[in-house]
N, C-alpha and C positions, 0 to 999 in steps of 0.2 A: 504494500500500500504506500509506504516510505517512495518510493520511485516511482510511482504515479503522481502521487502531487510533488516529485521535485521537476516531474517531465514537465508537467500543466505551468508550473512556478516558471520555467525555463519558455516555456512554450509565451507565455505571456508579457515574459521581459524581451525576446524576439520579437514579439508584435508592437511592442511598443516603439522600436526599433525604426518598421515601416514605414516611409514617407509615402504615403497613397496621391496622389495624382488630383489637381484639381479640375475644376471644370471644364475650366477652359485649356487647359493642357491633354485633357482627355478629348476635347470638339477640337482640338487641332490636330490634334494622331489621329482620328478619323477623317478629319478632310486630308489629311496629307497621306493616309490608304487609301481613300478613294481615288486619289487622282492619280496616284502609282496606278492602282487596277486599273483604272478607266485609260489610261494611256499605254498601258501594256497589252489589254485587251481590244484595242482598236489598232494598235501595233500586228499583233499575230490575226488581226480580220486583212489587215490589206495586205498580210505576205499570203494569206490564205489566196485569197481572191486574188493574188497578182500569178501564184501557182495554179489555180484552177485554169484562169485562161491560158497562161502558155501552157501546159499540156493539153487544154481540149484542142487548141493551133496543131502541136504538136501531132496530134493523134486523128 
């Protein structure tokens, strides 16, 4: 039992530790993932679509 509450005791002076992320730091790592996706993902649309037509050409 001794070692359950020194883990819990340990476990609670780590969280205290934690600097969590404010609001606006957490709305700006999401705009700043979205805009990586969104331009990676429209990246691999026009290599796509630049490969479909030269191989329908091709073929």
């Amino acid at each position: 039992m001794e070692k359950l509450i020194s883990y819990i005791n340990h476990a609670k002076i780590e969280i205290s530790k934690v600097i969590f992320p404010t609001k606006l730091q957490v709305r700006q790592a999401f705009f700043a993932v979205f805009v990586v996706v969104t331009v990676v993902s429209l990246f691999l649309a026009l290599i796509d679509v630049i490969m479909s037509a030269s191989l329908s050409v091709l073929i």
